[in-house]
C-alpha positions in Angstrom: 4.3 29.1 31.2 2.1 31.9 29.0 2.5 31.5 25.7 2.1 35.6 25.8 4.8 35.9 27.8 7.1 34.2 24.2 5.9 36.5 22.1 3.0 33.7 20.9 -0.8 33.1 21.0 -2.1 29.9 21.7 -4.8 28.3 19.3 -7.6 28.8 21.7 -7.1 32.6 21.0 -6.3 32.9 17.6 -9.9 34.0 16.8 -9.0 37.8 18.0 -6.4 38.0 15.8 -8.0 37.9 12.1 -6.0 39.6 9.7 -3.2 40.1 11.7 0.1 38.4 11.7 1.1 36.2 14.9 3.7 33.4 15.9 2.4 29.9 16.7 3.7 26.7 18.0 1.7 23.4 17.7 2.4 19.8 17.4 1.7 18.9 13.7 -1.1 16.1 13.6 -1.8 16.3 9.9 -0.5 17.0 6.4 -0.8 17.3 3.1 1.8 16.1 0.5 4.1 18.4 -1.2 2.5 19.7 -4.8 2.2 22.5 -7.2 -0.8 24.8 -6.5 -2.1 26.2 -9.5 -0.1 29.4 -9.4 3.6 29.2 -9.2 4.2 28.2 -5.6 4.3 25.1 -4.0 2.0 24.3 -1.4 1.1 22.0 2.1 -1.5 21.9 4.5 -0.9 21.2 8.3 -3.5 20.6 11.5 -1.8 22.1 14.7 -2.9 21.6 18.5 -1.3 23.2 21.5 -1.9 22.5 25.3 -5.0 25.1 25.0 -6.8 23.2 22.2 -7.0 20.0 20.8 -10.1 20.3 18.8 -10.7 21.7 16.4 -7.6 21.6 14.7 -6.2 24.5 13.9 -5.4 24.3 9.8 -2.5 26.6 8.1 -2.1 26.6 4.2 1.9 27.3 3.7 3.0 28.7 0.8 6.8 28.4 -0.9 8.6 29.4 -3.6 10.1 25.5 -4.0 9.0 22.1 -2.6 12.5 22.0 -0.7 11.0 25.2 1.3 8.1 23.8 2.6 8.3 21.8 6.3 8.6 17.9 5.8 7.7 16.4 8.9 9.5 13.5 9.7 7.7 11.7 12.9 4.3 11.4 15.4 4.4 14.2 17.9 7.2 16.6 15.9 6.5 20.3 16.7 6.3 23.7 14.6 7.1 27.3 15.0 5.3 29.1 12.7 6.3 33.2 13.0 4.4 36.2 10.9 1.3 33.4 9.8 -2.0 36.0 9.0 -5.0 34.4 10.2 -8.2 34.3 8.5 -11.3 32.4 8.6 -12.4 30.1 6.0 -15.2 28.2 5.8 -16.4 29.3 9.6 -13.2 28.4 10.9 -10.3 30.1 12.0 -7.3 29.5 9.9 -4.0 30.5 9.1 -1.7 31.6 5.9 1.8 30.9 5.5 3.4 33.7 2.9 6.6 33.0 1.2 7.9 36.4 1.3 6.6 37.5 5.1 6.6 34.1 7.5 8.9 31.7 8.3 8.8 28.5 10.2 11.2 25.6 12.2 10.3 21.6 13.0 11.4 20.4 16.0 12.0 16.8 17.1 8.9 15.9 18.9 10.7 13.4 21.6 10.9 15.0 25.0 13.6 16.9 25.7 15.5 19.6 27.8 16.3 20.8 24.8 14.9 22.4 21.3 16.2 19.5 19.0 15.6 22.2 15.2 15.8 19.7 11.7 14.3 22.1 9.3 14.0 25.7 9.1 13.2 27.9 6.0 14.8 30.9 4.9 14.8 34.3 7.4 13.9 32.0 10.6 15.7 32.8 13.7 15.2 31.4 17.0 15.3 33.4 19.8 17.0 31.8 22.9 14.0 32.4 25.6 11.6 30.1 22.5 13.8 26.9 23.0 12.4 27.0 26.8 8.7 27.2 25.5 9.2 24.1 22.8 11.2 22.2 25.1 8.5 22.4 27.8 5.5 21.6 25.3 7.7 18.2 24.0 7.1 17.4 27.6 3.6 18.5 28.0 2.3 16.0 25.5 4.6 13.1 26.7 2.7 9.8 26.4 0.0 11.9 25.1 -2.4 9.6 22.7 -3.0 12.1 19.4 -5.9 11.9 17.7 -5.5 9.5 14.7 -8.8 11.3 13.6 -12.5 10.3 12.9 -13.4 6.5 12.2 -15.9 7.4 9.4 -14.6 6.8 6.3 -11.8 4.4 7.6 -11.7 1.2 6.2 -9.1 -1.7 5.8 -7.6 -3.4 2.9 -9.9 -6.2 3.4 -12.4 -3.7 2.4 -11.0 -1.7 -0.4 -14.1 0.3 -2.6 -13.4 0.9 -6.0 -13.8 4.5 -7.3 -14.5 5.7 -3.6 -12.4 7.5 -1.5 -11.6 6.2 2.1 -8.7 6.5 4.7 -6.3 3.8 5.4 -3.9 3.6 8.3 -1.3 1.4 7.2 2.5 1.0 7.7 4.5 2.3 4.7 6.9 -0.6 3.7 8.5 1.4 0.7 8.3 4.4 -1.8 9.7 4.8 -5.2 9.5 6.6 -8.5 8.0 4.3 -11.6 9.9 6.2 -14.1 8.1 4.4 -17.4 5.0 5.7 -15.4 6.1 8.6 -14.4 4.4 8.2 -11.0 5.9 7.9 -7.0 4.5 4.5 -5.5 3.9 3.9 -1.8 4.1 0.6 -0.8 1.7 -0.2 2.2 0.5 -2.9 4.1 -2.5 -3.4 7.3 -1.8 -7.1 7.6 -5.4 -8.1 6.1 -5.8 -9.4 2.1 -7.5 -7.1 -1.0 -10.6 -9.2 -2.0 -10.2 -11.2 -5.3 -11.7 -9.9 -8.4 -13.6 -10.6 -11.6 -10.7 -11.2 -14.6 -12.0 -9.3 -18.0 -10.8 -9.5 -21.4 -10.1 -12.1 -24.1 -8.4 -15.1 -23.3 -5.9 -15.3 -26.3 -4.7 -12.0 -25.5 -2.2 -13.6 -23.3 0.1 -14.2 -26.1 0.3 -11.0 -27.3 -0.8 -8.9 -24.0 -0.3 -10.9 -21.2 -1.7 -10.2 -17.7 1.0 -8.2 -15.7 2.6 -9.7 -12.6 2.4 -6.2 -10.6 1.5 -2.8 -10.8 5.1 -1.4 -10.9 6.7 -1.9 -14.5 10.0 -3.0 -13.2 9.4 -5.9 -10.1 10.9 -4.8 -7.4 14.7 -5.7 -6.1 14.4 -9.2 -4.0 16.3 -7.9 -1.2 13.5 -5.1 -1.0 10.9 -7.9 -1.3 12.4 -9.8 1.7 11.3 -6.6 3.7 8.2 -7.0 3.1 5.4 -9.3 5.3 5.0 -12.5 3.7 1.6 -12.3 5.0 -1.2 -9.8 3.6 -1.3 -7.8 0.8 0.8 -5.1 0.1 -1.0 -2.6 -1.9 0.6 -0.1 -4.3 -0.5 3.6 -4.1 0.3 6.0 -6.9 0.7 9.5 -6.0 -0.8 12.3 -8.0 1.7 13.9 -10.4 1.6 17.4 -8.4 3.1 15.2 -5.6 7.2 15.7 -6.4 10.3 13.6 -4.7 8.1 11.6 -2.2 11.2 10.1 -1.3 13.1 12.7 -0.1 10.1 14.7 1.5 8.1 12.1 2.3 10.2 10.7 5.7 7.2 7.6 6.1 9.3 4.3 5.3 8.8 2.2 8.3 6.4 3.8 10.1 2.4 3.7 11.0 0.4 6.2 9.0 -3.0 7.4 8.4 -3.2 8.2 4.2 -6.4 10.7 4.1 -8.1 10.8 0.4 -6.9 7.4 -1.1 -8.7 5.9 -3.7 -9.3 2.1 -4.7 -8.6 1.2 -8.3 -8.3 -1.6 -10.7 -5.7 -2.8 -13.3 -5.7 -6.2 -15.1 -7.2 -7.4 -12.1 -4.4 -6.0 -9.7 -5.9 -3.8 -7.0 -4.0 -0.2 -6.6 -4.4 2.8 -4.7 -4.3 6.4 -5.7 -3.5 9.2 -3.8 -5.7 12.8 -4.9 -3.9 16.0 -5.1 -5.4 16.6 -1.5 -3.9 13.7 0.0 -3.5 13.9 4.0 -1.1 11.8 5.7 -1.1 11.5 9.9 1.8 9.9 11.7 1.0 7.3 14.4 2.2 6.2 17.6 2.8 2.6 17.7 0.5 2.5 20.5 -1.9 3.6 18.7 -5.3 1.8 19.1 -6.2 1.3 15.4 -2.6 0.0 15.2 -2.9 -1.8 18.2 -6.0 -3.8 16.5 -4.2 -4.3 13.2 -1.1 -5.7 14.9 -3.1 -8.1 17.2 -5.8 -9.1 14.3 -2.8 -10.0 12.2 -1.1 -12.0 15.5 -4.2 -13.8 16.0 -4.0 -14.8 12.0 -0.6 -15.9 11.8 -1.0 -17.8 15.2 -4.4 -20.1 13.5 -3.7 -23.2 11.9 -3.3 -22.5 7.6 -2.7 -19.0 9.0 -0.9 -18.1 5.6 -4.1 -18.9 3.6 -5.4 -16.2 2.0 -8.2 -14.7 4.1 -10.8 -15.3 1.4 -10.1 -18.8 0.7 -10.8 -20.2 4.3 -14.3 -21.4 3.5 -13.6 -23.0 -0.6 -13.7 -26.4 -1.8 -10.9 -26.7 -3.7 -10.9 -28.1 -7.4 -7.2 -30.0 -6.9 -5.7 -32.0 -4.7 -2.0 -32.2 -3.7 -0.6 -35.7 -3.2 1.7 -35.3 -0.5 1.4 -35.7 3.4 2.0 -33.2 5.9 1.3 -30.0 4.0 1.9 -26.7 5.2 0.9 -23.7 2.7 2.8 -20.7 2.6 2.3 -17.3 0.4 3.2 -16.8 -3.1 5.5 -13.9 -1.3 6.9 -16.6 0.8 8.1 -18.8 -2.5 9.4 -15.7 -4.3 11.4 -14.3 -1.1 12.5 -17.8 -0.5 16.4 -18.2 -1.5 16.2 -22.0 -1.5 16.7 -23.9 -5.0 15.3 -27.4 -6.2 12.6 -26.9 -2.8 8.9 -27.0 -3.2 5.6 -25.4 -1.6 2.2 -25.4 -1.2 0.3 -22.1 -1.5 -3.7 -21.6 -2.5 -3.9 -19.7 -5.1 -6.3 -19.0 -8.0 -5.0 -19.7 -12.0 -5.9 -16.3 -13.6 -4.9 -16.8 -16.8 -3.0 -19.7 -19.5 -1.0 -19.7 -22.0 -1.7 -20.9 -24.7 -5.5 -20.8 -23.9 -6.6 -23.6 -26.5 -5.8 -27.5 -25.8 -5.0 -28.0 -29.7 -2.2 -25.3 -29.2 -0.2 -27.4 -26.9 -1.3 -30.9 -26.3 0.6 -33.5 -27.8 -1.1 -37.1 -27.6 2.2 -38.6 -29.4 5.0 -37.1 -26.8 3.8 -35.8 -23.4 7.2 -35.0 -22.4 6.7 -31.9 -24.7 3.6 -30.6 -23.4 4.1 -27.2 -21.5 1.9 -24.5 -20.4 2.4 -21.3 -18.8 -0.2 -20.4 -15.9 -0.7 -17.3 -14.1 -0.9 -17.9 -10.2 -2.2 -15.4 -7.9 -3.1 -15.0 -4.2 -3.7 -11.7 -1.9 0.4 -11.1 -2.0 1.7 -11.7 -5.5 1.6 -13.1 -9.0 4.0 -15.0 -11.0 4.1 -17.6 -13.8 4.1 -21.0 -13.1 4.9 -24.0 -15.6 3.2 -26.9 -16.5 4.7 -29.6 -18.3 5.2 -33.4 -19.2 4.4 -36.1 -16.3 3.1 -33.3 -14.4 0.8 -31.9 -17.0 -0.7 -35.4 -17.8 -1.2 -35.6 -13.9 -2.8 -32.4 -13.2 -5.6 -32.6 -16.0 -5.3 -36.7 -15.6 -4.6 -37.6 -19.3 -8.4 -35.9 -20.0 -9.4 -36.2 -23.8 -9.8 -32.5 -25.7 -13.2 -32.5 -24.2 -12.8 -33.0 -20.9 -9.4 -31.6 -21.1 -11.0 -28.1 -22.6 -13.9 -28.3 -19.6 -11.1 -29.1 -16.7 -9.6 -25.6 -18.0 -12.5 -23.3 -18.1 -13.5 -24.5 -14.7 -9.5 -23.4 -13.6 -9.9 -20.2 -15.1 -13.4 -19.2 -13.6 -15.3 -19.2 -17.1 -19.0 -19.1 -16.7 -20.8 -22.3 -18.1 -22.6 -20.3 -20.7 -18.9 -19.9 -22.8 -18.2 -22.9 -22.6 -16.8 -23.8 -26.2 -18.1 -20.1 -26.9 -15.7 -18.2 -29.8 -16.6 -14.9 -28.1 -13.8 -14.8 -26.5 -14.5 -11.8 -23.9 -15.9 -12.2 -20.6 -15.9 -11.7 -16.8 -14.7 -14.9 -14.8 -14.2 -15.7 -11.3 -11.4 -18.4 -10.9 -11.7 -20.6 -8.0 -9.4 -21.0 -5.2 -7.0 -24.1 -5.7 -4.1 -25.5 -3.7 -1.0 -26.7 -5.4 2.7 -27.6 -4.9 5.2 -25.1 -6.5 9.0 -26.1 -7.0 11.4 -23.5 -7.4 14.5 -24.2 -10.0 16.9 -21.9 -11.8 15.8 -20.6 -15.6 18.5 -22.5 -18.2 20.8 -19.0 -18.1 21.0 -19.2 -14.3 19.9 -15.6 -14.2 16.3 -16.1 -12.6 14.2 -18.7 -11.0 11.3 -20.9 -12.7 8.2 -21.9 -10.9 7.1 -25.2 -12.1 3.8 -27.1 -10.9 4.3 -30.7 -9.5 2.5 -33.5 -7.1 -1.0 -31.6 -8.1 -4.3 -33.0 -9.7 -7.8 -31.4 -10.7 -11.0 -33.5 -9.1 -14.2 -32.6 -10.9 -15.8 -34.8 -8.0 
């Protein structure tokens, strides 16, 4: 079938058409969010191939009058009728330019078919009954066809997130909402592999007044949302840019394999988070894709090994406690917060990043032990929550230790450097070891929440 013959040119030929205004169809391999662009419109960007060329891409800037004009692709493979697009050249390459008041376009279901299967046309499109034949027959063209998930360079997984750099991820989006206190979308995305563990900065009695937050999101999420998500692996939270606008309603990506173009790795109270620049580029993929392929076998092969719910950077520690039980089995801190079972316990490997209150004198009681309590801050690749230490099970954990040893026992939990040791500074960086402990789960006093309390767990200094 010519693509002449419909009334439009194929990619190959677009090059003899500069400055003129032509009709294209492609399969949409790339695009960029939704924003503002600095005038008044609203703009995306979308990579096109056709059966006459699938490299290079052909790239077309569309341009609306409001986000709910512009296309929203909604899966791998989905095709596009762009009509009255001028092409230009930018950069040495030929390009095209959707206008708001001249072009229109129409998405089609990508999913061979007989038929033209439209789910989003903007205003002034018409489709011409001798065009459904054409899209039908390139939906089956490109049946089984492997796309391009696009070059390796500056992919990296979560195992390796940069700070401050920007790299591509291909991840499966898990969820996406709006933070309305930060007035940001989040995407919520997960590879199956673990963030690294960080450095912990600031002062230690600040987590009276300041505490360390549990997540990046300033309301947690719902639990039945949480019991979506892989207990296994981190799942990383990526702010979009503010020019990016209702991610959930033009951003169809919940539950399937992407590749995010243009993220960048940041830090908060030692939480890792992603950002997404106002040229953020997201490609659906198949889920036969071959980076997909790798991620889903890497994480089979980790779930399959023995302790395969350790966190992937705690494999090769010596641990500073013990657990005095037999048979153990660790699971995630995901796992014990997902879990619906009261009054049960686990064992997870985690590191203590912070305490409250962060001085022995503040809370040690050598008259009644019963009343000794602490708050610590347990963290592993998948979450963070507060866990209690009190009574019986304080006096076992630091063994009875005198203020001394007691105060020594502490800094070595919390990853202090031996320089601040008794130091009044107060502000430092500190790398808290990797320790295994039992967690039981009971219901908070108002029945309203659970309470994570420490048990059956010692520190051994030798």
């Amino acid at each position: 079938m010519n693509a002449h013959d419909t009334g439009f040119v194929y990619i190959r030929d677009l090059g003899n058409y500069l400055d003129h205004k032509v009709n294209v169809l492609g399969v949409v391999l790339e695009f960029s969010l939704p924003r503002k662009s600095r005038g008044t419109d609203f703009v995306s960007t979308l990579k096109l191939i056709d059966e006459s060329q699938q490299s290079p891409e052909f790239s077309v800037n569309i341009f609306t009058k409001t986000i709910d004009h512009l296309p929203h692709v909604r899966s791998y493979g989905d095709l596009i009728l762009l009509k009255n697009v001028t092409i230009k050249t930018y950069e040495g390459q030929v390009s095209g330019v959707f206008y708001k008041d001249s072009s229109s376009f129409a998405l089609f279901d990508g999913t061979p078919s007989t038929e033209a299967v439209l789910y989003q046309s903007s205003p002034r499109f018409l489709l011409l009954d001798f065009e459904k034949d054409f899209i039908s027959h390139l939906s089956q063209l490109f049946d089984g066809v492997q796309f391009s998930s696009g070059s390796s360079e500056y992919l990296l997984k979560l195992k390796n997130i940069p700070e401050k750099t920007c790299f591509d991820l291909v991840c499966k989006v898990l969820h996406i909402s709006y933070d309305a206190h930060k007035d940001v979308w989040m995407l919520f995305v997960w590879d199956g592999t673990d963030v690294p563990p960080l450095n912990l900065h600031g002062k230690l009695e600040d987590e009276k007044q300041n505490p360390l937050p549990l997540q990046i999101e300033s309301v947690p999420l719902d639990h039945n949302i949480l019991r979506q998500f892989q207990p296994i692996g981190t799942v990383l939270r990526i702010m979009a840019d503010k020019t990016h606008e209702n991610l959930d309603k033009h951003f169809r990506a919940v539950g399937k394999w992407v590749r995010l173009l243009d993220v960048t790795g940041q830090i908060s109270s030692g939480i890792w988070h992603g950002f997404l620049k106002p040229s953020a580029r997201v490609r659906f993929l198949s889920d036969d894709n071959n980076v997909v392929l790798d991620l889903h076998r890497d994480y089979n092969e980790r779930i399959f090994e023995n302790n395969g719910h350790l966190p992937q950077w705690s494999k090769s520690s010596h641990f500073l406690t013990v657990i005095d039980l037999e048979d153990i089995t660790f699971v995630t801190l995901m796992d014990v917060i997902t879990n619906a079972k009261l009054n049960a316990s686990f064992c997870c490997i985690v590191r203590v990043v912070a305490s409250y209150p962060s001085e022995a004198d503040d809370f040690r009681s050598p008259y009644c032990p019963s009343a000794t309590k602490m708050r610590l801050t347990l963290e592993d690749p998948t979450a963070r929550i507060h866990a209690f230490l009190r009574g019986d099970e304080w006096m076992k954990f630091f063994d009875g230790s005198p203020i001394d040893v007691f105060t020594t026992k502490l800094n070595m939990l919390l990853g202090m450097p031996e320089r601040q040791y008794g130091s009044n500074d107060g502000e430092f960086s500190r790398s808290p070891p990797w320790i295994q402990c039992c967690i039981e789960v009971k219901r908070s006093a108002n029945g309203r929440r659970k309470r994570y309390y420490i048990c059956s767990t010692r520190i051994v200094t030798q």
